[in-house]
C-alpha positions as protocol buffer text, in pm:
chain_id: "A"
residue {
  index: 1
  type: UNK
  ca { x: 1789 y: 7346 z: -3613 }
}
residue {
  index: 2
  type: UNK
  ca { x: 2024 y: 7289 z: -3300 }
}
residue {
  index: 3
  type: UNK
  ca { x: 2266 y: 7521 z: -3155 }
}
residue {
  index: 4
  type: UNK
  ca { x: 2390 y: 7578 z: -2815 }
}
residue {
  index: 5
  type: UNK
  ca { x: 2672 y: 7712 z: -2660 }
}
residue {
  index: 6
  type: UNK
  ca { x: 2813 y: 7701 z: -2324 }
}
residue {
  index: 7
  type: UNK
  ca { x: 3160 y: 7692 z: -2097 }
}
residue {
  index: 8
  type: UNK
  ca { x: 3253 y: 7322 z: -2107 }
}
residue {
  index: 9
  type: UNK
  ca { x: 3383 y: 7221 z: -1803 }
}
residue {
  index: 10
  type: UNK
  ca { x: 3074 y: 7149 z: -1593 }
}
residue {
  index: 11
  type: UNK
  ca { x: 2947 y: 7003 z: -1872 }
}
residue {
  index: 12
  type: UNK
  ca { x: 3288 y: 6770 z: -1970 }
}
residue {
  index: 13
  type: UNK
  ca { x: 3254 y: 6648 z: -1596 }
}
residue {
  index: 14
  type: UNK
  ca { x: 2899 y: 6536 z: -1636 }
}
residue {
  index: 15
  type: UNK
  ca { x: 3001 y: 6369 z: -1915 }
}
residue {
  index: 16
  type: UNK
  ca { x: 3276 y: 6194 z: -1748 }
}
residue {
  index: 17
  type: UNK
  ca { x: 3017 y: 6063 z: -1504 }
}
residue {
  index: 18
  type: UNK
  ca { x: 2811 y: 5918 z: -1787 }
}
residue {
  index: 19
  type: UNK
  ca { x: 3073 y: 5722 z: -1992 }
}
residue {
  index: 20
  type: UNK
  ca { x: 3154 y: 5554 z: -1618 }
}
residue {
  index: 21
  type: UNK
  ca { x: 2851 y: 5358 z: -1757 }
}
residue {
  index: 22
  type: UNK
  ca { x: 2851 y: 5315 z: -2101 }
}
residue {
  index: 23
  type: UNK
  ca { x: 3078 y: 5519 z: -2380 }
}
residue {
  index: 24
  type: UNK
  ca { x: 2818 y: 5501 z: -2597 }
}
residue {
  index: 25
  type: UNK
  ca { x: 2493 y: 5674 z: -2552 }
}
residue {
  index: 26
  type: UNK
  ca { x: 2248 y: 5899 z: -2713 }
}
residue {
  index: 27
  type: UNK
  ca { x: 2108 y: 6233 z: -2681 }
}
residue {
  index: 28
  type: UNK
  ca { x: 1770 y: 6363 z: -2780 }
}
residue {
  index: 29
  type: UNK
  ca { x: 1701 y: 6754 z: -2761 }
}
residue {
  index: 30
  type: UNK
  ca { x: 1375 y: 6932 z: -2731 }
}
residue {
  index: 31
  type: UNK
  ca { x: 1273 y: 7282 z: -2743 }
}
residue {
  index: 32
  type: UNK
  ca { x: 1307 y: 7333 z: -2360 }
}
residue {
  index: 33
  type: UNK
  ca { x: 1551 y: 7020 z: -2260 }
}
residue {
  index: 34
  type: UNK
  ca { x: 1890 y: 6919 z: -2398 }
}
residue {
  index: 35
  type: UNK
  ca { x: 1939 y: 6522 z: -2300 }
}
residue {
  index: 36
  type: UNK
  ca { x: 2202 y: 6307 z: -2289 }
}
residue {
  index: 37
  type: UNK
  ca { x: 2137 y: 5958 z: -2218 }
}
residue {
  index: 38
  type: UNK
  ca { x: 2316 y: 5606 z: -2167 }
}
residue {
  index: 39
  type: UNK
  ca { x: 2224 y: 5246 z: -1957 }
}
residue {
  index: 40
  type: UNK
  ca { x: 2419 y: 5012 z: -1791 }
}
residue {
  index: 41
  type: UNK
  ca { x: 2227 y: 4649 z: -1903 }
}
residue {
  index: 42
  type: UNK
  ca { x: 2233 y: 4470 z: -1538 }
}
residue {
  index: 43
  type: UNK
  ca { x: 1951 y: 4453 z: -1268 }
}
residue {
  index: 44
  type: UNK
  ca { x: 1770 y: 4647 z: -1240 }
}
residue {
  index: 45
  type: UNK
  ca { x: 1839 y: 4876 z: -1548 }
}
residue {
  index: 46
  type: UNK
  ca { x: 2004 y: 5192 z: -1487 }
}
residue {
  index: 47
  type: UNK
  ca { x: 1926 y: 5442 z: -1755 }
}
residue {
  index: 48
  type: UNK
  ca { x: 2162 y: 5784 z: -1652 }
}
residue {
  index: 49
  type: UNK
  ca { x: 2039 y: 6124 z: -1814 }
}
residue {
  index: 50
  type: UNK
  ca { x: 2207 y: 6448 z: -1837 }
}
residue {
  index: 51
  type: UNK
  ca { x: 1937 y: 6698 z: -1824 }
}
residue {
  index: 52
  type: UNK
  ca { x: 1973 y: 7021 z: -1950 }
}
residue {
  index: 53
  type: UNK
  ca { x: 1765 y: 7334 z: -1930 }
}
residue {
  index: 54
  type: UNK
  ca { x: 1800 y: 7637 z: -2161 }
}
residue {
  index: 55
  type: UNK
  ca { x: 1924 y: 7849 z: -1859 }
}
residue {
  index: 56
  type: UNK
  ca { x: 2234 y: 7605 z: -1838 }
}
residue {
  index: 57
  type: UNK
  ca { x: 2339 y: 7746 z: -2187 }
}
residue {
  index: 58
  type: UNK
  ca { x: 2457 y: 8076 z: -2278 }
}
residue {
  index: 59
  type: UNK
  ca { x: 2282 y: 8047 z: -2626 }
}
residue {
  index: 60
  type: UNK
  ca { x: 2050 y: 7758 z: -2722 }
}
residue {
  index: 61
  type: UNK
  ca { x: 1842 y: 7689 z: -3015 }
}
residue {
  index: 62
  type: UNK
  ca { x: 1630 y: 7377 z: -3092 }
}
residue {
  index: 63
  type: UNK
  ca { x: 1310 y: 7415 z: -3289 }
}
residue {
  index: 64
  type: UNK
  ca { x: 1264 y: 7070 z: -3340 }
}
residue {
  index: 65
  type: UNK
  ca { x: 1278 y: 6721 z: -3161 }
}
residue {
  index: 66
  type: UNK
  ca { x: 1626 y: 6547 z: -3229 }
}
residue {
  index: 67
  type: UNK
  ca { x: 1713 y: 6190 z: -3126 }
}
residue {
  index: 68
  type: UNK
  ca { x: 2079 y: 6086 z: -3266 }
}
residue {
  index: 69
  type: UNK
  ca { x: 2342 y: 5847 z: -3066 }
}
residue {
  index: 70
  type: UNK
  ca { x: 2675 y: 5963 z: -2953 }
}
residue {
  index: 71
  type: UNK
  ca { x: 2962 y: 5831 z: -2810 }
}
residue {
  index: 72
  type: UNK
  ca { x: 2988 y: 6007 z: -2518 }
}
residue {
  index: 73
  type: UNK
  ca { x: 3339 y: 5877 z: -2408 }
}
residue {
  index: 74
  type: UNK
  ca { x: 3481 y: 6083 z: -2739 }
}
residue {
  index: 75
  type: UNK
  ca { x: 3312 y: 6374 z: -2618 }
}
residue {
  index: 76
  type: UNK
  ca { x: 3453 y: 6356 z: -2319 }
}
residue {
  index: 77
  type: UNK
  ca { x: 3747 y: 6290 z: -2432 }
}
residue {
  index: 78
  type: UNK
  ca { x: 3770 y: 6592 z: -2682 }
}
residue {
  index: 79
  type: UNK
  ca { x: 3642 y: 6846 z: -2442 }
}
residue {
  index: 80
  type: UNK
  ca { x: 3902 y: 6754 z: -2203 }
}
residue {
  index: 81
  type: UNK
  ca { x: 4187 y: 6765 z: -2413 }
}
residue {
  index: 82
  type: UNK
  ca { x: 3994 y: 7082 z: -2558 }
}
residue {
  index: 83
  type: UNK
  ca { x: 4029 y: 7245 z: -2195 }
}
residue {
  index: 84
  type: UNK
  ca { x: 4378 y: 7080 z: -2061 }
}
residue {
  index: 85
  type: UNK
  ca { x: 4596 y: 7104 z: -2356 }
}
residue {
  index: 86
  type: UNK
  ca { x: 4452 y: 7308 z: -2591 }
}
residue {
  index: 87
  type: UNK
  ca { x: 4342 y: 7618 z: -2315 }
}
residue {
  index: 88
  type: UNK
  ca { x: 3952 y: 7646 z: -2474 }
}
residue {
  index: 89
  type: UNK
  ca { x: 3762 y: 7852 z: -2208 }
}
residue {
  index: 90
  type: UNK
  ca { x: 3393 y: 7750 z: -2444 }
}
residue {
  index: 91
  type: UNK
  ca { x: 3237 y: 7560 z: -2737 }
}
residue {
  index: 92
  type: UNK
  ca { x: 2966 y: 7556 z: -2921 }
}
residue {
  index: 93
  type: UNK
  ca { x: 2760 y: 7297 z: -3131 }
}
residue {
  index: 94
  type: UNK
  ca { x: 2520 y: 7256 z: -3427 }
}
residue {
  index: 95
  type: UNK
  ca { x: 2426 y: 6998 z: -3662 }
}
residue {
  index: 96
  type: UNK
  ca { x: 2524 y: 6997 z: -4024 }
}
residue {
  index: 97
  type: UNK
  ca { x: 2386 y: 6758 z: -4300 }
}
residue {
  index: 98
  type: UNK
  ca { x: 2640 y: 6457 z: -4331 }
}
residue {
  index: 99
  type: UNK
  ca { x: 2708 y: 6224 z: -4589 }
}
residue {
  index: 100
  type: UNK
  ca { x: 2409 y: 5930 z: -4645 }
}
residue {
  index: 101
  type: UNK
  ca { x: 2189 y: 6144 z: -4522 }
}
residue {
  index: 102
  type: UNK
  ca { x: 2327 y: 6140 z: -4175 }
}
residue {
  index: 103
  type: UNK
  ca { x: 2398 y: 6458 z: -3952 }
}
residue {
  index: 104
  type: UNK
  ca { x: 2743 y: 6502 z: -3807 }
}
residue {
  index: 105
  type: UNK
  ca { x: 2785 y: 6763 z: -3515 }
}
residue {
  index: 106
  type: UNK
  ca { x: 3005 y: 7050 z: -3587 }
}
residue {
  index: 107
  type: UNK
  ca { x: 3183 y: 7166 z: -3245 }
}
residue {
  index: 108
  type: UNK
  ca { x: 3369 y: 7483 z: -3236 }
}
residue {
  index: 109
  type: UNK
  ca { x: 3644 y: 7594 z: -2936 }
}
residue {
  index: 110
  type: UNK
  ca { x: 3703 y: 7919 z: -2757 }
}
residue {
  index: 111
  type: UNK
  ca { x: 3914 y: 8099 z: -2604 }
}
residue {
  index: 112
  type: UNK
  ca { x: 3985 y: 8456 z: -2487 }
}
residue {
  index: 113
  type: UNK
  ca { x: 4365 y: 8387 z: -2565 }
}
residue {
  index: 114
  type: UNK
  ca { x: 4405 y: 8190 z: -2883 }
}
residue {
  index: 115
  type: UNK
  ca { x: 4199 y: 8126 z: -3240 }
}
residue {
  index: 116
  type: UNK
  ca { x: 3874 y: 7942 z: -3270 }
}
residue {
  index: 117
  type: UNK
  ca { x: 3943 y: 7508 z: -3334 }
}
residue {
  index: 118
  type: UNK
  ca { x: 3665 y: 7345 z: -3515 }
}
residue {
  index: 119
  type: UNK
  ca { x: 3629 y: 6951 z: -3457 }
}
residue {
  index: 120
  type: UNK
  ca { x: 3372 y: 6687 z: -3621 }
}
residue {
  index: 121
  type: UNK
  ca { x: 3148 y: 6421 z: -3369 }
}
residue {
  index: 122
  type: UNK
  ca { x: 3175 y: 6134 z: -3547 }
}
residue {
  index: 123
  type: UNK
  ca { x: 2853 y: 6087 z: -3777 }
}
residue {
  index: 124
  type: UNK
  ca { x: 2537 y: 6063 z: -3600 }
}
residue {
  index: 125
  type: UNK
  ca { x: 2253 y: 5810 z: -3635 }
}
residue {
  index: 126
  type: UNK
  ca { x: 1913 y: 5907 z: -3620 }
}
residue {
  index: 127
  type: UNK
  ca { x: 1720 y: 5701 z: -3346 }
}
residue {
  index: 128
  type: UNK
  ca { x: 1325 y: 5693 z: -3373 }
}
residue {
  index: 129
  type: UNK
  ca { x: 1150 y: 5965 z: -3173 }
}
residue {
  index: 130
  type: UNK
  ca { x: 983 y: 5726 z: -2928 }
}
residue {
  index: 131
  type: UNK
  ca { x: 1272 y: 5509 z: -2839 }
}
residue {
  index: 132
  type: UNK
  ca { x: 1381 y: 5533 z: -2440 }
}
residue {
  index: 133
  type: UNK
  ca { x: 1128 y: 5785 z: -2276 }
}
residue {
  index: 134
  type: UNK
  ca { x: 1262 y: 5921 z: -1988 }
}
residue {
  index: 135
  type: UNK
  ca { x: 998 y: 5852 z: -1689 }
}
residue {
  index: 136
  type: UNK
  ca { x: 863 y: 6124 z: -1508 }
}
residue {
  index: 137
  type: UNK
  ca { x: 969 y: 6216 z: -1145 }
}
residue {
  index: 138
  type: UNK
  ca { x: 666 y: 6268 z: -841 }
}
residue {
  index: 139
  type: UNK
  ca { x: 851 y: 6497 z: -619 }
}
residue {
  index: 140
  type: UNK
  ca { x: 605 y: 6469 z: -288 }
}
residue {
  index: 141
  type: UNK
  ca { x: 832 y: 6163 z: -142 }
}
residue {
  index: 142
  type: UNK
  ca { x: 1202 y: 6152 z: -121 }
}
residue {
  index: 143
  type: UNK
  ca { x: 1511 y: 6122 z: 73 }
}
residue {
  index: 144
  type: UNK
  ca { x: 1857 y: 6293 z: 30 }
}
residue {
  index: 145
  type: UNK
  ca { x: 2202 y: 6235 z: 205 }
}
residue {
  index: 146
  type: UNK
  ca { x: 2566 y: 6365 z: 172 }
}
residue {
  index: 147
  type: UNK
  ca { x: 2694 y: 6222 z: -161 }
}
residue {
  index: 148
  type: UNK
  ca { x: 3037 y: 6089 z: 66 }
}
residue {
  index: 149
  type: UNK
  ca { x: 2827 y: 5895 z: 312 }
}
residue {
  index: 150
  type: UNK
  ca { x: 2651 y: 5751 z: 30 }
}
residue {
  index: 151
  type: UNK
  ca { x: 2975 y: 5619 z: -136 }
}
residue {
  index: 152
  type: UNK
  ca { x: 3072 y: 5507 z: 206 }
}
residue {
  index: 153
  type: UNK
  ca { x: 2788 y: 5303 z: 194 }
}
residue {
  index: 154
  type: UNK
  ca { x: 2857 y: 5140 z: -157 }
}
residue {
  index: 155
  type: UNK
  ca { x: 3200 y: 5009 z: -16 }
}
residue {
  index: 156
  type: UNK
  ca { x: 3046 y: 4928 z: 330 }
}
residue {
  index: 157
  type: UNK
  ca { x: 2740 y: 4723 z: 179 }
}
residue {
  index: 158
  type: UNK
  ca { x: 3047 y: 4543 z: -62 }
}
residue {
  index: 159
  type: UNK
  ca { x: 2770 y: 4405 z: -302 }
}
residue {
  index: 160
  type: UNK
  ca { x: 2627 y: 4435 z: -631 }
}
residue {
  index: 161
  type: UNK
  ca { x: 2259 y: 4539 z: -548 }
}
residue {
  index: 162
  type: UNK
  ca { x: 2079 y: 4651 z: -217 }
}
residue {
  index: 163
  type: UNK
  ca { x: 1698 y: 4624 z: -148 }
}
residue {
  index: 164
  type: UNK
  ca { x: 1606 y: 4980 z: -9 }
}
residue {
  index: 165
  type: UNK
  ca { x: 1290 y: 5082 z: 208 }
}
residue {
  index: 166
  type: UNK
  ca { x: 1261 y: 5414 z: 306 }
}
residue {
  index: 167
  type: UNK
  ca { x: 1018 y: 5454 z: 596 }
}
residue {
  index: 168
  type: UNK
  ca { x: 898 y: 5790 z: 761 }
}
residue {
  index: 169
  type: UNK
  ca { x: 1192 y: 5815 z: 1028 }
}
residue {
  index: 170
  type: UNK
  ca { x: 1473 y: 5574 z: 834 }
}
residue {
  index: 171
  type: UNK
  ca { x: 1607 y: 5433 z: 526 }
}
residue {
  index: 172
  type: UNK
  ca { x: 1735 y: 5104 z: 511 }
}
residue {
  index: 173
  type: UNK
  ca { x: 1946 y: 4893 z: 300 }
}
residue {
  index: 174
  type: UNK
  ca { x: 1981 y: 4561 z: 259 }
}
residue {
  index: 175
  type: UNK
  ca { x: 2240 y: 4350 z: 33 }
}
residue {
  index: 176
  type: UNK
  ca { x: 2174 y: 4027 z: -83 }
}
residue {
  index: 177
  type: UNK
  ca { x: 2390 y: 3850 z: 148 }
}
residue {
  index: 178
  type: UNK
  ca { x: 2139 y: 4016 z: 456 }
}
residue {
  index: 179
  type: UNK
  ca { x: 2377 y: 4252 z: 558 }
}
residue {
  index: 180
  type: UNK
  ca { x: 2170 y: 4570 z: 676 }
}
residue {
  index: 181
  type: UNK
  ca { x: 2291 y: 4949 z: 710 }
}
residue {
  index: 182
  type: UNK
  ca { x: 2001 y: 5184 z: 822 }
}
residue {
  index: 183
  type: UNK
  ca { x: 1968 y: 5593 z: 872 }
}
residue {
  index: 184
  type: UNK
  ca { x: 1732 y: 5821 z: 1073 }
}
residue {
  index: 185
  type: UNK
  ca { x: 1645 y: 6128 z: 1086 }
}
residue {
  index: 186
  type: UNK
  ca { x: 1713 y: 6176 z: 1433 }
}
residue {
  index: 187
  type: UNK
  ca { x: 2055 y: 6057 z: 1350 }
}
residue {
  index: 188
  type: UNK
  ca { x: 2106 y: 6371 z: 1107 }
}
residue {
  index: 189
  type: UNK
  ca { x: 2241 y: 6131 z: 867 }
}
residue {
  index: 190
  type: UNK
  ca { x: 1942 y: 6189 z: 631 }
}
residue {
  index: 191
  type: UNK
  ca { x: 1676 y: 6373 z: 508 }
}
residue {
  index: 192
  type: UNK
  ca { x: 1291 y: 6232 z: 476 }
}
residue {
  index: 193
  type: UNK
  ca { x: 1008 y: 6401 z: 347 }
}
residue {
  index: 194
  type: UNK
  ca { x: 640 y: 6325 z: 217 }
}
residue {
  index: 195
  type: UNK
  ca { x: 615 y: 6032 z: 375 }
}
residue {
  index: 196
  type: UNK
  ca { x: 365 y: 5995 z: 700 }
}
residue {
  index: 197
  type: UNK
  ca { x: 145 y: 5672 z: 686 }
}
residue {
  index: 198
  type: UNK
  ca { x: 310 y: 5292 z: 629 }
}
residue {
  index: 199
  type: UNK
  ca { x: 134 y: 5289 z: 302 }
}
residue {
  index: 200
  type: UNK
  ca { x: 360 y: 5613 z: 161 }
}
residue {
  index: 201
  type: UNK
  ca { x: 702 y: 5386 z: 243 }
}
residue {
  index: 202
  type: UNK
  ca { x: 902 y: 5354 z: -42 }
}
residue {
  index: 203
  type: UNK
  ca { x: 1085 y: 5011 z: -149 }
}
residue {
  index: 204
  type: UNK
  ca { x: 1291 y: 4934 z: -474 }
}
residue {
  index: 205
  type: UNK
  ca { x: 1620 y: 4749 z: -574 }
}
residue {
  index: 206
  type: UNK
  ca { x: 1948 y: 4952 z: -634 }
}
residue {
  index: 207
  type: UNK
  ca { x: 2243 y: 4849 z: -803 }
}
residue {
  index: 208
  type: UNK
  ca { x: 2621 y: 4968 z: -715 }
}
residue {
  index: 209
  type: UNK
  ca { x: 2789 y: 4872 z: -1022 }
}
residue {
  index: 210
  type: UNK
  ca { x: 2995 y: 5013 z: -1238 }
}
residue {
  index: 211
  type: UNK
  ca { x: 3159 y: 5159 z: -880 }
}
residue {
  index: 212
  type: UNK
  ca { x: 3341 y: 5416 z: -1107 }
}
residue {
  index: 213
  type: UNK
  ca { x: 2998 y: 5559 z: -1195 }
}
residue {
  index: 214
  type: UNK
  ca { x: 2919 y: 5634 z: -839 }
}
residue {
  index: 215
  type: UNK
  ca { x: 3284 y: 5734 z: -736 }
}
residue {
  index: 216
  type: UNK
  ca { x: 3294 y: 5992 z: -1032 }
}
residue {
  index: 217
  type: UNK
  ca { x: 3002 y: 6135 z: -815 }
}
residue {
  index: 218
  type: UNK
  ca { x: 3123 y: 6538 z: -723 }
}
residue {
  index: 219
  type: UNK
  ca { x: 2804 y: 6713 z: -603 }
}
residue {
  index: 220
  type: UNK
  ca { x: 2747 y: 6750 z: -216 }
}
residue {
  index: 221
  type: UNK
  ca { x: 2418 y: 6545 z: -195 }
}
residue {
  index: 222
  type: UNK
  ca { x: 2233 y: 6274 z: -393 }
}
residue {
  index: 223
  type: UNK
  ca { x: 1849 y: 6327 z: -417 }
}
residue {
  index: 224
  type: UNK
  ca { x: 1610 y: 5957 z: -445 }
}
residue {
  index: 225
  type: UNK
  ca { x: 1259 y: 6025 z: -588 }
}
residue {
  index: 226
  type: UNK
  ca { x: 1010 y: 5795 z: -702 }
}
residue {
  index: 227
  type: UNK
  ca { x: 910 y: 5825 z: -1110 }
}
residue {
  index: 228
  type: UNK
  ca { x: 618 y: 5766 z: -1250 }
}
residue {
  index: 229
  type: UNK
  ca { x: 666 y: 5402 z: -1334 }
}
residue {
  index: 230
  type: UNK
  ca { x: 628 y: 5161 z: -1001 }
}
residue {
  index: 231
  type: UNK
  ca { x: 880 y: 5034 z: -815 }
}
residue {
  index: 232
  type: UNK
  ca { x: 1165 y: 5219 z: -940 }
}
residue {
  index: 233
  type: UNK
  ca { x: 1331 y: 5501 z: -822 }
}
residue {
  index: 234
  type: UNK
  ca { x: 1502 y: 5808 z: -911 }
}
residue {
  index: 235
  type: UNK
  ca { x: 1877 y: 5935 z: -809 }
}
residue {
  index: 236
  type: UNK
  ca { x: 1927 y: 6283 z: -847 }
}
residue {
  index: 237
  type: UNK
  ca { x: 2274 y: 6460 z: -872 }
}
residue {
  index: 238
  type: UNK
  ca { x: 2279 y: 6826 z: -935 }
}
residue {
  index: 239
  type: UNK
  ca { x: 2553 y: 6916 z: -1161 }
}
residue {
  index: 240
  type: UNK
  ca { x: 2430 y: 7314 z: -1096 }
}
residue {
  index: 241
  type: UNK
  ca { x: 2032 y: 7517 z: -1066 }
}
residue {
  index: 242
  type: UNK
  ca { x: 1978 y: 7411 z: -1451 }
}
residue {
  index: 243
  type: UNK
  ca { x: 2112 y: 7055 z: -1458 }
}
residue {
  index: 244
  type: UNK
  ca { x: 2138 y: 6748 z: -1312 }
}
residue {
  index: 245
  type: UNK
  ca { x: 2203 y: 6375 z: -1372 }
}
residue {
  index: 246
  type: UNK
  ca { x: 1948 y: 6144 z: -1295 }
}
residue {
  index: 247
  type: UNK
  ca { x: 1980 y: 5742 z: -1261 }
}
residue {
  index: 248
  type: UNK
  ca { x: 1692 y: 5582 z: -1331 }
}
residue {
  index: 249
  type: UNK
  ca { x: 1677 y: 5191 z: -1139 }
}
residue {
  index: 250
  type: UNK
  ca { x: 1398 y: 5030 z: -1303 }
}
């Protein structure tokens, strides 16, 4: 079983943010995490996840695993004409048995001020369980900075990927045509933490494109942390306390 139910407009904007990448996408849910995922096929890979904990939701239910794609630009789509036209303060979802043994989601409106609208996700497809792990994030390195500088810095650099190295007292980047744009801590334009010998410095590749991914950006800050796997990195983006998107550069 899956049901959840929440108000829909922080989670129609995340949304937004995720079909700047790719409409199509997938979501897999879990007992204590609701994801929803998509990747933008250029290097390095950026996989983008929606993560959702049980405290974002007003009421959810999941006593299985569940891994189904979804096109995520529909979604988007419905919820905001759900919200803009319609007035629909809430929804909720659930999955249903579909036809060919496929599951459809079953998404119901509402509102304070009008009836309950029910609307069908177009027919899901089961993906295998194991497909597109998301790696895990080691929080004892990072560095954050205002989510308007960083966008600055996307049309500054001008270029399609950036070579980053975060040192104890900077971060640099680098494009691919050598043009370098650096912050220190002194400087107040970022924050640095966990790192203290030349051996803790992180380095990895970061790429700007789509730009409407990163201009759809709305949260104050933008968090990088290093994952599990090696040189790749995490971007944070805290929709609220109980979710977040997080772009994956591997």
């Amino acid at each position: 079983m899956l049901y959840f139910k929440c108000p829909y407009l922080p989670i129609e904007q995340a949304l937004f943010t995720l079909s700047r990448i790719n409409e199509n996408g997938y979501f897999k849910s879990y007992p204590n995490l609701l994801i929803f995922s998509t990747s933008y096929a250029d290097f390095p890979l950026t996989l983008v996840t929606l993560q959702l904990l049980p405290q974002f939701f007003t009421q959810y239910n999941c006593n299985t695993l569940y891994h189904y794609n979804v096109h995520i630009d529909h979604l988007y789509r419905l919820f905001k004409t759900a919200r803009t036209k319609m007035l629909f303060q809430s929804f909720d979802f659930k999955l249903i048995d579909g036809r060919k043994s496929k599951k459809e989601g079953v998404i119901t409106f509402f509102s304070d001020k009008r009836d309950s609208l029910m609307s069908n996700v177009r027919t899901l497809d089961k993906l295998p369980l194991d497909t597109q792990d998301i790696p895990s994030i080691q929080y004892d390195a990072f560095f954050t900075m205002e989510t308007e500088l960083f966008k600055t810095l996307i049309r500054d650099l001008n270029d399609h990927t950036a070579r980053v190295t975060v040192a104890r007292s900077s971060v640099r980047f680098t494009s691919s045509k050598l043009l370098n744009i650096g912050f220190t801590k002194q400087s107040r334009n970022c924050i640095i933490g966990g790192i203290k010998k030349v051996k803790d410095e992180m380095k990895f590749t970061i790429t700007f494109r789509p730009v409407p991914f990163f201009d759809s950006f709305s949260t104050k800050r933008v968090w990088f942390f290093r994952p599990s796997l090696s040189n790749c990195m995490a971007m944070v983006s805290p929709v609220n306390l109980h979710s977040e998107i997080t772009s994956y550069f591997v």
